[in-house]
N, C-alpha and C positions, 0 to 999 in steps of 0.2 A: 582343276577346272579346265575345258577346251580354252586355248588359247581364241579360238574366235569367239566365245562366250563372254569371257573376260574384257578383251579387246570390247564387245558392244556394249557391256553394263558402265564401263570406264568414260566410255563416250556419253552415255544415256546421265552417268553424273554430272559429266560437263557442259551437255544441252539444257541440262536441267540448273543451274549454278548461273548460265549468261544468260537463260530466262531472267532468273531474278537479277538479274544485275541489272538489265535489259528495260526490266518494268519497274525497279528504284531508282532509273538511272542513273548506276553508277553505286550509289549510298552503297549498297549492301553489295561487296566486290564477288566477281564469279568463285574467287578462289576460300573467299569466305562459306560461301554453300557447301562448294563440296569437303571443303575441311570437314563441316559439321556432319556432311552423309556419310564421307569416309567413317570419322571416330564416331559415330552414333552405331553405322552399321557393321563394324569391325567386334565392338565392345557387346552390340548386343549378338552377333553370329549368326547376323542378316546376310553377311558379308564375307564369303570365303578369305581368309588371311593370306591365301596366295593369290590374291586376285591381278593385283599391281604386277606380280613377278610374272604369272600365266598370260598377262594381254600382252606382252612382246614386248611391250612401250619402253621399260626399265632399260632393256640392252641399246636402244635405240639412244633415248635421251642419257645415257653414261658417254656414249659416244659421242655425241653433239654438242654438250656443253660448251666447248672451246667453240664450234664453229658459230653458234648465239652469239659467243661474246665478241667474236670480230668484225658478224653484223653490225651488232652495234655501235660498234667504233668507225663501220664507214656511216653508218648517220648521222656523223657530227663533222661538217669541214671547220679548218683552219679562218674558213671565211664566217664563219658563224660566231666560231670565242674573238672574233675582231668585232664583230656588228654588235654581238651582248654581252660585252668582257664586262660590265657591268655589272649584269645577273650572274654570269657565271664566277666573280667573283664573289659574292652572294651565297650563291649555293656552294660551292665546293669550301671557301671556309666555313659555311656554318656545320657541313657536314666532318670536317675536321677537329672545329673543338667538340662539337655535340661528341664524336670517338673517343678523345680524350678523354674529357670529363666524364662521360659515362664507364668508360675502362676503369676510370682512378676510384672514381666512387662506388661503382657495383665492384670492384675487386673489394671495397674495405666492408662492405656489408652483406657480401654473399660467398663468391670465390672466384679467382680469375676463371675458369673455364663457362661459369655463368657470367661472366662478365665479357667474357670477347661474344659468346653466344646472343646474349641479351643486347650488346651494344650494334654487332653484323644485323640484327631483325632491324631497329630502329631505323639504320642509317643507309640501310640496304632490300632490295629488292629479291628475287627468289634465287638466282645466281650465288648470293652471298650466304643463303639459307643452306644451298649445294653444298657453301666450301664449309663451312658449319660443320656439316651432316658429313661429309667425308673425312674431316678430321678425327671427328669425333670416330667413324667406324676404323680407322689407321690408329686409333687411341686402344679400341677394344678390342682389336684384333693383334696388337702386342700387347696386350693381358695388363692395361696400366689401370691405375685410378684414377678415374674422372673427379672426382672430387665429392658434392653435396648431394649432385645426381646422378643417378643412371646413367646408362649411353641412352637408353632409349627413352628419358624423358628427358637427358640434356637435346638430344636431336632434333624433338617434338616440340621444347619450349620456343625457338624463336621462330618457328613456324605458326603457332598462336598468334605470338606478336608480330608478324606480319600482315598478316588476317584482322586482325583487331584493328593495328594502327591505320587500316586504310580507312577504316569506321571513320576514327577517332579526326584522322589527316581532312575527309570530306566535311562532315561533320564544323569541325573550325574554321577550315579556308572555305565554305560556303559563304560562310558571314563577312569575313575579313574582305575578301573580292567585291563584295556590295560597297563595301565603302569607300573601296578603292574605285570602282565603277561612278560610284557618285561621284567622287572627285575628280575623276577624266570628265564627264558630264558636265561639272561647272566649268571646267576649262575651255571645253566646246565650249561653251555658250557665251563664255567671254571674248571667245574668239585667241586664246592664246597657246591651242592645240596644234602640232606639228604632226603631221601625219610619219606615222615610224616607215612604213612600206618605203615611203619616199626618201628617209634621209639614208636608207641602207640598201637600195633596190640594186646600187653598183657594185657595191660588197657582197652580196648572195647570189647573183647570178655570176654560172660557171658553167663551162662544157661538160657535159654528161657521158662522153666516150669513153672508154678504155682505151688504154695504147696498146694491148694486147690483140695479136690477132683473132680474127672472126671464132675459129674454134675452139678457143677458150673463155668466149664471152655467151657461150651457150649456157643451159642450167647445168650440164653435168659438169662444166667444163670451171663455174663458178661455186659449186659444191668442191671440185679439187683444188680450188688455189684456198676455197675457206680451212679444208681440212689441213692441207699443207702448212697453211698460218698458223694453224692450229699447234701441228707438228715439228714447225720450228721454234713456236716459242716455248713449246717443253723441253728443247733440244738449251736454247739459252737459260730457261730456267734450272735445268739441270746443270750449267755450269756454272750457276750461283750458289749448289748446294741444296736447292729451291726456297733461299731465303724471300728470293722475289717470286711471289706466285706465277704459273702457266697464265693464270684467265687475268693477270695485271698486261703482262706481255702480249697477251692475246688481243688488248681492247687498245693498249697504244698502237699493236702493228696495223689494227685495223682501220686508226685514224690517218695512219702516216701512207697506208698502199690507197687509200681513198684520195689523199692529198698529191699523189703522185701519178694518180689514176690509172691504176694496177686494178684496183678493185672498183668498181662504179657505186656510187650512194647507194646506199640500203639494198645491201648485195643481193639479199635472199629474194627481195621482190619479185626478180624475174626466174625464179627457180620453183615458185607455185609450190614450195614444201614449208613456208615457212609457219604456217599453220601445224602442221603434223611435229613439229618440231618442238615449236615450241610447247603442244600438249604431251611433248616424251620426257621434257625437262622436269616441267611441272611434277607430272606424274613423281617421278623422284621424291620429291619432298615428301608426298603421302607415303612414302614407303613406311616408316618406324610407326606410325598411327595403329597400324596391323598389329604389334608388340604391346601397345600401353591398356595397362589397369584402368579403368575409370578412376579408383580411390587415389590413384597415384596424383592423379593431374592438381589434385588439393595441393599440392606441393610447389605446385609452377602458380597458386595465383597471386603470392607477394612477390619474384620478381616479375610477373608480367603486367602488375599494376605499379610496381614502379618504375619501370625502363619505358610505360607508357604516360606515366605524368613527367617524370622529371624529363624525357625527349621531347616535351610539349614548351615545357619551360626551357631549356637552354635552348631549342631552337626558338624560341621568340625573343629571348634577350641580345642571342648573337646576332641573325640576322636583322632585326632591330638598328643595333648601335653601327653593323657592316653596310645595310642599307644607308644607314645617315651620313656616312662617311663616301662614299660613292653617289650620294646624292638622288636615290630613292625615297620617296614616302613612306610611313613608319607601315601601312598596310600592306603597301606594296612590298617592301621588304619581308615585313613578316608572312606573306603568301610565298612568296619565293623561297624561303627557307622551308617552311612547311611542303613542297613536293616534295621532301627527304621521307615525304612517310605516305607518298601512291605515285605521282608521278604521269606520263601518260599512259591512258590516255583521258584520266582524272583532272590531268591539268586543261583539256581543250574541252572539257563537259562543264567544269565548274565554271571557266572562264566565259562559256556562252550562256551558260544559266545566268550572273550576273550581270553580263549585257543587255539579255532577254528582260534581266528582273528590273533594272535602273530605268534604263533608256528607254525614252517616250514616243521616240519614232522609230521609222526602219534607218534612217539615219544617223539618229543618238545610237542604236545599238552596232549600226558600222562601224560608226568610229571608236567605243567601247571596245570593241573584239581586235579590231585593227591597232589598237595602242596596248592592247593590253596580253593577248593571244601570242605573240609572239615573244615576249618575255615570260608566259607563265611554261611556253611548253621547252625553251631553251631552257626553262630553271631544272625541270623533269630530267631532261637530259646531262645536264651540269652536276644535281647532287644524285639522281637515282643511277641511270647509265653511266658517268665517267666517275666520277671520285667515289662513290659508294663500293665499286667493282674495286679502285686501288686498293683501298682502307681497307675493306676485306678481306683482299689478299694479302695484304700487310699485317693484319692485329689476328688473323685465324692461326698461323704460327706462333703465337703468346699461346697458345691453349696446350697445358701440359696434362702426362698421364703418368 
């Protein structure tokens, strides 16, 4: 297929994917449409099978990976895990044992390699579906055995369950947010609400400069220190052996040059690419969908109805008991552990639907969003962006061939 062909029908899926996401707001995620356009039109030969590889996008986003994940490491300062070391305590152990336990048990009732796969989709976001998918093709490309499945429906499987658990993530923290909403609501009214903006307003405000000179603070100039970061943490990762992942390394250097203000918050912002970018990433993940059987997929739906119930349950008992212990509400906690399965910007749509839906005035839903919006979206970023990116890079090295 012309590569500019390719390139527009790829786009025409994802215009078509943040419609419906657009008009369910949210409920039904973009990346859930075009899964199902991809694998409907691949299986039925709607869909040229070198489509992904013809639109350019694939060499683009191989290349970017790392620089995504350093972005995201400057949108998290130091001054943030100080304001909601709370939540972020919260999220990152729950996304810890939910690893665990998921590893120990899907290793004893399927096989470890569907068991780090199965565990990376639950606990992680499309990065971790990457290191999945790259394993696994470094698994088939020295002639091993994957184990129960294929490469190309081990590859496929936790890309399902990512797509599904966002369902499944909206879905229950819909309801759980209402009651946590009702609950800040009586507080207001009692008069024994603290407004959060205020007690942490001196902690989050920081200077926005780089110490870098002007010419490097340009886009191109902030695309070469991303890529650079990118480049040395493969350089320390290779002096581990690559026990420690590239993209582990990538997301601390990118917290620690944010903190030091080498990098400025949310790098890519003033680089106007972070769009194209992040649909080059994406695009990756659809690649193995172009290879799978329809009949085959019969195979993936006992573990992806159990890494989607049992990730529903450990995460509400862990963040549960970590919430009461830290001194969160049993819903509030339990919403918090649950961004492990969408994250934002699912955490700032649910949290305003819930304001929207409690609160009686434009004032109840103020202060609803105000107590509550800034712990739902640091949670997104505590178990989806930081620790979901560690664990990843950490348990994708279990997967043998």
């Amino acid at each position: 297929m012309e590569p500019i062909l390719a390139f527009t029908i790829v786009m025409l899926i994802w215009t078509v994917g943040e419609l419906v996401s657009s008009k369910t707001k949210a409920l039904i995620s973009m990346m859930l449409v075009a899964s199902m356009i991809f694998l409907i039109g691949f299986a039925a030969d709607w869909l040229p099978h070198d489509l992904i590889q013809s639109s350019g996008l694939l060499g683009i986003g191989n290349a970017v990976v790392g620089i995504i994940i350093v972005h995201l490491g400057t949108m998290m300062s130091f001054e943030d895990l100080k304001a909601q070391w709370r939540t972020f305590v919260i999220g990152s152990i729950t996304v810890v044992v939910l690893t665990l336990v998921l590893i120990f048990i899907g290793g004893i009732i399927f096989d470890r390699n569907i068991a780090v796969a199965g565990t990376a989709a639950i606990t992680g976001g499309t990065l971790s579906i990457l290191m999945v998918q790259d394993k696994v093709a470094e698994i088939m490309g020295a002639g091993g055995d994957l184990g129960l499945l294929t490469g190309y429906l081990l590859a496929v499987f936790p890309l399902l369950i990512l797509n599904l658990k966002n369902l499944v993530g909206f879905l229950v923290t819909a309801n759980i947010l209402k009651k946590e909403a009702t609950r800040v609501r009586g507080e207001y009214r009692k008069g024994n609400l603290t407004f959060y903006e205020n007690e942490v307003k001196e902690n989050v405000e920081e200077a926005k400069e780089s110490i870098l000179p002007a010419f490097l603070q340009t886009a191109y100039g902030t695309l070469f220190l991303l890529g650079a970061t990118v480049y040395v943490s493969r350089l320390l990762s290779d002096l581990s052996n690559g026990y420690v992942n590239t993209f582990v390394i990538a997301l601390l250097l990118g917290i620690i040059l944010r903190h030091f203000k080498i990098l400025k918050p949310n790098a890519l912002s003033s680089t106007d690419s972070f769009g194209l970018l992040m649909i080059s990433i994406m695009v990756i993940a659809f690649g193995p969908l172009a290879d799978i059987v329809p009949a085959d997929l019969l195979k993936l739906i006992g573990p992806i109805a159990f890494y989607l119930v049992a990730g529903v349950l450990v995460i509400f008992i862990a963040s549960y008991f970590l919430g009461k212990a830290v001194g969160y509400s049993g819903p509030l906690s339990i919403a918090v552990g649950m961004t492990t399965l969408f994250g934002f910007p699912g955490t700032m749509v649910l949290t305003k639907e819930a304001a929207a839906a409690v609160g009686e005035s434009e004032e109840e839903i103020a202060v609803i969003e105000q107590n509550l919006l800034p712990i739902m979206v640091t949670a997104g970023f505590s178990t989806i962006t930081i620790t979901s990116v560690l664990t990843g890079g950490l348990i994708v090295g279990l997967m043998i061939g």
